[in-house]
VMD Tcl script that draws the C-alpha trace (Angstrom):
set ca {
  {-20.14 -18.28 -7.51}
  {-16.58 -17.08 -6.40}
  {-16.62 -16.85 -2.19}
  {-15.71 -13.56 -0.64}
  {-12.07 -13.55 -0.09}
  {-10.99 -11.93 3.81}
  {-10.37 -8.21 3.26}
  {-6.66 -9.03 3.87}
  {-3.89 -10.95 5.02}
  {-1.55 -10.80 8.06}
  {1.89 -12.70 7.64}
  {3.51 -12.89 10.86}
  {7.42 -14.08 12.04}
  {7.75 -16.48 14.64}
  {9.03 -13.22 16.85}
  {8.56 -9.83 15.53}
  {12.46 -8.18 16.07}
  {12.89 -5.13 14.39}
  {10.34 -2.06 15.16}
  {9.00 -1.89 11.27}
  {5.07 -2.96 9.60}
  {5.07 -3.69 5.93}
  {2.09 -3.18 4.35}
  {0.58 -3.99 0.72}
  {-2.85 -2.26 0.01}
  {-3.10 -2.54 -3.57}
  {-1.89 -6.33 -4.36}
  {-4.75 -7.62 -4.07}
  {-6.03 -10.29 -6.64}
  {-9.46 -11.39 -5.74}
  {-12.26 -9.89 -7.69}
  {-15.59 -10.67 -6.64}
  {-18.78 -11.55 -8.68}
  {-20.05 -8.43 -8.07}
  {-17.59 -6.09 -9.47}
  {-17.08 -8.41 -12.34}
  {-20.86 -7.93 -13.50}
  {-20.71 -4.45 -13.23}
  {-17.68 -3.21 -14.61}
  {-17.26 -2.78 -18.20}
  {-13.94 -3.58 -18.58}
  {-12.37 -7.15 -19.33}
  {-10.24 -8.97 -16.75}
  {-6.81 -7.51 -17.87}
  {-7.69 -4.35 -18.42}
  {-9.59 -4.39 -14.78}
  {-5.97 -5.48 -13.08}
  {-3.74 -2.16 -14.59}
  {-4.44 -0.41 -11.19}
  {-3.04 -3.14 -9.04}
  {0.17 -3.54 -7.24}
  {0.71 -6.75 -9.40}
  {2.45 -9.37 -7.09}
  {4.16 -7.15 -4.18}
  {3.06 -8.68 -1.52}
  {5.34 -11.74 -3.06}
  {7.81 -8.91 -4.08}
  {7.78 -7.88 -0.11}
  {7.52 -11.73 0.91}
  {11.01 -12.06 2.81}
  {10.71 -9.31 5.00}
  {8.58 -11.85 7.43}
  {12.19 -13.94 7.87}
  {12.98 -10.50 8.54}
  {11.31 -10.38 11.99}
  {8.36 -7.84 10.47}
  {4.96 -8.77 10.46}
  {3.31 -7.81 6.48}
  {-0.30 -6.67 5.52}
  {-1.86 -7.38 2.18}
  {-5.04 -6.32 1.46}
  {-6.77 -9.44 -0.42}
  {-9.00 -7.29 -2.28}
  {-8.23 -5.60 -5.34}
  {-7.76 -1.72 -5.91}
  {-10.64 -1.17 -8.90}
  {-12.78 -2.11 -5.74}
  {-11.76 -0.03 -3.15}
  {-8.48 1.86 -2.54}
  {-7.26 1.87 0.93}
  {-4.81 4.85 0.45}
  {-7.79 7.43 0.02}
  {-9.93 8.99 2.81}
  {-12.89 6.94 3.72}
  {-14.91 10.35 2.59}
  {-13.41 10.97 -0.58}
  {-16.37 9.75 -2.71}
  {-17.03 10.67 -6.04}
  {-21.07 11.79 -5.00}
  {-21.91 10.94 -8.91}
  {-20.83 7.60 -8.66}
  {-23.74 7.09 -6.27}
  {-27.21 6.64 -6.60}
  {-28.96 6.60 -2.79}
  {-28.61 8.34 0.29}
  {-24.91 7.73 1.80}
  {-24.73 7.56 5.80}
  {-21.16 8.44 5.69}
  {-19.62 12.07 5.36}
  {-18.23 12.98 1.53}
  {-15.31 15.40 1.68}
  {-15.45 18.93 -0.89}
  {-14.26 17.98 -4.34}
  {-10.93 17.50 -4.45}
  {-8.74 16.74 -7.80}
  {-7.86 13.33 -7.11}
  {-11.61 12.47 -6.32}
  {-12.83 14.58 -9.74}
  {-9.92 12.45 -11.52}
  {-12.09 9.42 -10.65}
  {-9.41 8.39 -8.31}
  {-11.64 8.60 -5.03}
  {-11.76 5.84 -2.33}
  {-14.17 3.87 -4.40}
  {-12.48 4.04 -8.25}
  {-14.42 5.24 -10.96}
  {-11.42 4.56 -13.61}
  {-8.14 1.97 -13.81}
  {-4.83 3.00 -14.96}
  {-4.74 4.74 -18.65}
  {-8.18 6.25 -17.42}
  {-11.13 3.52 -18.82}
  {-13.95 3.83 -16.90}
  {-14.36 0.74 -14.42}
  {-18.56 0.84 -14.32}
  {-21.66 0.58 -16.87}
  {-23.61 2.18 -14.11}
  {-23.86 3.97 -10.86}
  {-23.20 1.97 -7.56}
  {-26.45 2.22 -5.12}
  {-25.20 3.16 -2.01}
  {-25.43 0.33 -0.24}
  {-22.87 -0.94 -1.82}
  {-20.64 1.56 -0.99}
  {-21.29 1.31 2.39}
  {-20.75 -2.25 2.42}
  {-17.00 -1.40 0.87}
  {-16.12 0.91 3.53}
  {-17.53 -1.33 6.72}
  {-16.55 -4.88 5.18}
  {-13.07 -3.78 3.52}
  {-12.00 -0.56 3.97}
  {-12.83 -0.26 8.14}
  {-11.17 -3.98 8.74}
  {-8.15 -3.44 6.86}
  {-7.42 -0.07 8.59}
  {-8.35 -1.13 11.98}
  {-5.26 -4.58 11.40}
  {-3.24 -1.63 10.00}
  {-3.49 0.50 13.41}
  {-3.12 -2.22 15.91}
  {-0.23 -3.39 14.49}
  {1.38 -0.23 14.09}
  {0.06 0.99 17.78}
  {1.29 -2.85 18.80}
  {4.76 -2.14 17.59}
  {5.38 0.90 19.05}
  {4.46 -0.45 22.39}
  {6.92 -2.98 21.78}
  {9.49 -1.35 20.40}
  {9.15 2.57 21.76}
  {8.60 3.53 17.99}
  {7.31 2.06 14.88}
  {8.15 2.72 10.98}
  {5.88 1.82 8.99}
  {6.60 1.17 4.98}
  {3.92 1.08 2.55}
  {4.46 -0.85 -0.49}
  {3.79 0.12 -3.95}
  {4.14 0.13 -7.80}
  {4.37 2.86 -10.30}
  {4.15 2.21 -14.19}
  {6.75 2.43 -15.95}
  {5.19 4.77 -18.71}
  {6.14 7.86 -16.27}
  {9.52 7.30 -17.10}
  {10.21 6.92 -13.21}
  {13.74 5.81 -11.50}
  {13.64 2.12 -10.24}
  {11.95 3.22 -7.07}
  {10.46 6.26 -5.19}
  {10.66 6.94 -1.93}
  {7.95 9.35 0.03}
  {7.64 10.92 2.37}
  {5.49 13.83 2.43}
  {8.77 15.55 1.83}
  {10.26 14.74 5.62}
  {6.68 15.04 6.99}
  {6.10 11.35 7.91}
  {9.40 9.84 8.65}
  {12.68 11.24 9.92}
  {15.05 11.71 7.66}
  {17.17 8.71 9.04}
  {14.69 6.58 8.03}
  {14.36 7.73 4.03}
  {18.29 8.29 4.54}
  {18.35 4.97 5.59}
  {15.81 3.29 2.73}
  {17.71 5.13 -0.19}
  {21.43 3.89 1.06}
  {19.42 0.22 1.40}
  {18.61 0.35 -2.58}
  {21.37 2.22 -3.89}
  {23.46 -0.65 -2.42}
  {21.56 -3.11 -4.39}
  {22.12 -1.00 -7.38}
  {18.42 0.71 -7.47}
  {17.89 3.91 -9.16}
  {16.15 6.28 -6.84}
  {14.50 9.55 -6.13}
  {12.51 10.89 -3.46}
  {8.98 12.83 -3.40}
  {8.66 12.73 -7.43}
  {6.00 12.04 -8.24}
  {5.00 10.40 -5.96}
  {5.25 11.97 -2.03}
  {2.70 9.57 0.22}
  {-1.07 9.03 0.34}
  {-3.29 9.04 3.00}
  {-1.66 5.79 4.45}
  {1.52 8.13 5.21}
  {-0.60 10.79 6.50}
  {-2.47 9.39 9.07}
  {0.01 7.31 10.08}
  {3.31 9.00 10.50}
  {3.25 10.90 13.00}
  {7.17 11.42 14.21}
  {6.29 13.70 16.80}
  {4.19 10.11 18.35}
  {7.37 7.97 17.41}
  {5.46 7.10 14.54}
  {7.01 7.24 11.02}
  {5.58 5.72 7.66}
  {7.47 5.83 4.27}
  {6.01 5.03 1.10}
  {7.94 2.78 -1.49}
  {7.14 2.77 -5.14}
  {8.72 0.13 -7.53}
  {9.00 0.23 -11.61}
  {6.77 -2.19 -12.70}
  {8.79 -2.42 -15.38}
  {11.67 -4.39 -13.29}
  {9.71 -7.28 -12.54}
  {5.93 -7.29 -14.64}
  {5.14 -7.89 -18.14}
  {2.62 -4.41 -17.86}
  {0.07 -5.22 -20.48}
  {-0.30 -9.00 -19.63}
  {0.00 -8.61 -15.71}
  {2.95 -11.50 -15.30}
  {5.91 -11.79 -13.65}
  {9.04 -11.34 -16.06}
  {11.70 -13.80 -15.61}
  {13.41 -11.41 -13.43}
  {10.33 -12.07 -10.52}
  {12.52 -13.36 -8.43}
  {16.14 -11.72 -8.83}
  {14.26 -8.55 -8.40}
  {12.49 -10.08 -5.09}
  {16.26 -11.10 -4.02}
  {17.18 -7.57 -4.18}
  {14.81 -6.26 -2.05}
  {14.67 -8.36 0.76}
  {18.51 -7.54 1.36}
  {17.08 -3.69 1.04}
  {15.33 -4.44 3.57}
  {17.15 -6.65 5.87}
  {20.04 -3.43 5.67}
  {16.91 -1.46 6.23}
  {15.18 -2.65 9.48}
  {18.19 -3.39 11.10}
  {18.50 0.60 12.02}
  {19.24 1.48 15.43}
  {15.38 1.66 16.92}
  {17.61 4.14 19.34}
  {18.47 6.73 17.05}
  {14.20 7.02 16.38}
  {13.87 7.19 19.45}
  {13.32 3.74 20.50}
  {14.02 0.93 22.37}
  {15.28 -2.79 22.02}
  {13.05 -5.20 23.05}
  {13.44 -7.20 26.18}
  {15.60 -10.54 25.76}
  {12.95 -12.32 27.72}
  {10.31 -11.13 25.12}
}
mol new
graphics top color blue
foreach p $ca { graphics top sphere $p radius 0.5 }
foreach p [lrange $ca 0 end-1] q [lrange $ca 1 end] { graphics top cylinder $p $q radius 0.2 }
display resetview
């Protein structure tokens, strides 16, 4: 019997320098026994919603001076860039303790906090979850992950008078997407220096790019950027098609070129002036 994984992963630097959080909610990898004897689906099939490898896409920006948060468990389990309350009610068998929003399309698209379908739309279950299950979900995953996600971002702003948070993500490449997507609830969750900032960081690696479409920011962007707090959050999406073999879930032979490219995104990227957000340098002694 497979052992529980931890629901996630901080990777520190020796000194944390630069006034960003990197965070990767949908890499996970580790499927437990559980959802393995209730889904319907075979393994492959079961990984098309994840992130596939960008945590290791993201890896460098530790050497960076920015701390990075995977979440060890895998999407088809529970998806950390919903609404604890956006629960699919039929789904459920059992009283839940916890509040369910209205309806909503995303939830009705069996996209909720708690799947009900992977990528290309196959159902994930043979049966309903009992409740307690889902509670377990929310309090042993979804609770711990946003509580490291929160401190850290509350702990860099301390430090730094303002914190940017970027959320790390991949899009398939069937939408017929640019190289990478950039949200930001349309200027809602991150001054526009900082999206100014992330586009001129790919473009100069020679990314395609567009902003908002179709893909603006989930719930990770919402309830954390907050500019008006000195907190900003920007959502990154990357075509899976520049680094994974889509129907087999494995790198390409490009992994690490691709991986290259980023991390000198993102070194040009967190080295903006923490001033112009509003910020603050950190003490020399610190």
């Amino acid at each position: 019997m497979t052992e529980p994984a931890p629901p996630f992963r901080l990777d520190r630097p020796a000194r944390q320098s630069v006034p960003f959080a990197f965070a990767s909610p949908h890499s996970g990898r580790a499927y437990p026994d559980t959802l393995l004897a209730r889904t319907r689906l075979d393994a492959v099939t079961l990984r098309r919603s994840e992130d596939a490898y960008v945590d290791q896409l993201f890896a460098g920006v530790t050497a960076l001076g920015a701390p990075l948060l995977a979440a060890q468990f895998p999407r088809a389990l529970l998806d950390v860039n919903r609404g604890m309350a956006e629960i699919d009610r039929a789904m459920v068998s059992g009283a839940l303790d916890v509040k369910v929003d209205a309806p909503s399309p995303r939830v009705a698209a069996g996209l909720g906090v708690i799947p009900r379908i992977v990528r290309d739309g196959a159902e994930i279950y043979r049966a309903k979850l009992d409740s307690a299950e889902v509670h377990a979900r929310l309090e042993q995953l979804y609770k711990p992950y946003h509580a490291a996600l929160a401190a850290l971002m509350e702990e860099t702003r301390t430090r730094f008078g303002v914190a940017v948070l970027i959320d790390c993500h991949s899009m398939p490449s069937a939408l017929s997407v640019p190289d990478i997507v950039l949200g930001d609830r349309y200027g809602a969750s991150a001054a526009p220096a900082v999206t100014a900032r992330a586009e001129s960081a790919f473009l100069r690696e020679g990314f395609t790019i567009a902003r908002n479409t179709p893909y603006a920011g989930g719930h990770t962007t919402v309830q954390y950027g907050k500019v008006a707090l000195g907190c900003h959050a920007l959502q990154i999406e990357i075509n899976r098609a520049l680094y994974l073999d889509e129907d087999k879930i494995t790198k390409k032979p490009s992994f690490e070129a691709v991986r290259t490219r980023l991390t000198r995104a993102m070194e040009y990227l967190t080295a903006i002036n923490a001033a112009d957000l509003g910020g603050q340098m950190p003490l020399a002694a610190e």
